[in-house]
N, C-alpha and C positions, 0 to 999 in steps of 0.2 A: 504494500500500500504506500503510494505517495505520500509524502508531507503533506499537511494541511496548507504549508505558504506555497510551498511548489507546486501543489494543485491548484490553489487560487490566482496565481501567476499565469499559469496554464491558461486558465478559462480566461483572463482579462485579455492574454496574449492573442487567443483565439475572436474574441468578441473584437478586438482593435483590428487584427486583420478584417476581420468581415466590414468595420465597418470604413476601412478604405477601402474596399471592392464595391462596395455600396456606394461611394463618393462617384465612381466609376459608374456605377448602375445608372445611378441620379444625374450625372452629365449626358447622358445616353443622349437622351431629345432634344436636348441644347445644343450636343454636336451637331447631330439630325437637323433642326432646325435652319442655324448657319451654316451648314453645307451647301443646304438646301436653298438658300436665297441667294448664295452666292458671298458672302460675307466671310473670306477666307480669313480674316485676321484674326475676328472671334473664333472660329473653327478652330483653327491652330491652334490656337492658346488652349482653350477647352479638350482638346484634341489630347497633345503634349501635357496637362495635366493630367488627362487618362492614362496615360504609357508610363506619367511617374507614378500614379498607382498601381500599374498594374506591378511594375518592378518593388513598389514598397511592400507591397501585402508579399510577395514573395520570398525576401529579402525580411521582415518581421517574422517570417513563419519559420526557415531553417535557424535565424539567428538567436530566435528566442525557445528554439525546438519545439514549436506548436502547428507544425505542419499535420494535416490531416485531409484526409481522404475527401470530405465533406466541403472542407475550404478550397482546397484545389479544382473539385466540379464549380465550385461557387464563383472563383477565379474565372477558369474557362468558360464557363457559358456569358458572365461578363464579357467576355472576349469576345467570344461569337455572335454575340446581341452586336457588339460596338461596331466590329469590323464587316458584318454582313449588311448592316443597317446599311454605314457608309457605300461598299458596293452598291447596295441597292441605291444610295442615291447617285452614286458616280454611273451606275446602270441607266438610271432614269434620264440624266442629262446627255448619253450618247460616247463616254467616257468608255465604258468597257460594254461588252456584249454577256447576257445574258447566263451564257457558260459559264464564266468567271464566277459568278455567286454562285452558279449550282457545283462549281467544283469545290469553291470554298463548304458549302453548307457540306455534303459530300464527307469531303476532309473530317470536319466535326465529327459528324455522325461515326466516322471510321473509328475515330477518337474514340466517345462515350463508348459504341459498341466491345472495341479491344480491350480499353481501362478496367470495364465491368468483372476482368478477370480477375482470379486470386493473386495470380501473381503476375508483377510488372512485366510490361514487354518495353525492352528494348528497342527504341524508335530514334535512330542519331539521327535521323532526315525532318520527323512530324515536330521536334521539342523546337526546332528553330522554324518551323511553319511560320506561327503565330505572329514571331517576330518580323519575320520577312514582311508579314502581311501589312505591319505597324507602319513599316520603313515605305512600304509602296504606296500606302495611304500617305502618309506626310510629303514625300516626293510627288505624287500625282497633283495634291493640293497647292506646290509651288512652283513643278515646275511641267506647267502643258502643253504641251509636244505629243503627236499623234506617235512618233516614234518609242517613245516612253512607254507611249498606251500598249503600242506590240511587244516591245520587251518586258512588258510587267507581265503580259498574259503568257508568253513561253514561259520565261521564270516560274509563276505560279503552276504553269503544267511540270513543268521538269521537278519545282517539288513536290508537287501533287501525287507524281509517280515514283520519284524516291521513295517516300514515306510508302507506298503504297509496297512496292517491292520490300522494303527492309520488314513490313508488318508478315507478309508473304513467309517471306526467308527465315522469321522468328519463329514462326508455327510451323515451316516445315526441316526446321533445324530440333525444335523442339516435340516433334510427332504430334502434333496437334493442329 
C-alpha cells in the first residue's frame, strides 16, 4: 500500500494533468472558430498554446510518475478532436482533399483499436504521427503554397503507412 502523501500527490498529479488536456479541450472551438474566419494570428496563438499543453500534460505525467492508461486516451482523443477538426477546416477551404482527414481519422482509430491491448505495441513510426500532424498544421497556417499542400499529403501517406506496417510487423513478429 502506498503512502497516504504519495497517494495524495498521485491523484492531485493526475487531476492537474487532466486539467491541462482540458485547457486543450476548451480551446478546441476557438481554434475552430479563427481558423475558420480566417484570423491566422489568433489561430496560432491559441493553436501553439495547445501543442504546449499537449507536451505539458505529458511531461507532468512521466515527471511526476502519474502517467496512466486513462490520461493518455484523455491526451489522445484531445489530439484527435484538435487536429481533425483543423483538417476538417483546412478541408473545407480547398487546402487538403478529403482523404487526408479520413487517413488521419483512420490513423486514430488504428491507435484506440491496437492500445486496447494488454500489452504495449511497439509503434516507432505512429508515436511521432501526432507530432508530424502538429508541425503540418502550424506550417500550412503560415506558410500557403499549393506545393506544401502536396508535400504534407505524401508525408502524411508515407506515415500513415509506416505506422501501418511497423503495427503489421509487431503482431506478426509476435504471433498474433
Amino acid at each position: 500500500m502506498q503512502d497516504p502523501p504519495v497517494k495524495a500527490r498521485a491523484i492531485k498529479g493526475t487531476a492537474f494533468q487532466s486539467a491541462i488536456t482540458s485547457l486543450r479541450v476548451a480551446a478546441i472551438p476557438l481554434v475552430l472558430y479563427f481558423l475558420s474566419i480566417g484570423d491566422s494570428t489568433l489561430f496560432l496563438a491559441l493553436f501553439l498554446l495547445s501543442s504546449v499543453t499537449d507536451l505539458a500534460d505529458g511531461y507532468v505525467a512521466r515527471n511526476i510518475k502519474t502517467a496512466s492508461k486513462a490520461g493518455a486516451y484523455y491526451d489522445s482523443i484531445a489530439d484527435f478532436i484538435l487536429i481533425a477538426g483543423v483538417f476538417a477546416v483546412f478541408t473545407v477551404k480547398g487546402l487538403y482533399p478529403p482523404w487526408v482527414l479520413a487517413i488521419i481519422s483512420i490513423s486514430f482509430g488504428q491507435f484506440i483499436i491496437t492500445s486496447l491491448r494488454r500489452e504495449s505495441i511497439y509503434d516507432p513510426v505512429g508515436k511521432y504521427f501526432g507530432s508530424l500532424l502538429y508541425v503540418i498544421i502550424a506550417t500550412t497556417a503560415v506558410v500557403q503554397m499549393e506545393i506544401l499542400y502536396w508535400l504534407a499529403q505524401r508525408v502524411i501517406v508515407g506515415f500513415f503507412v509506416a505506422s501501418l506496417v511497423s503495427r503489421i510487423i509487431f503482431f506478426g513478429l509476435n504471433g498474433r
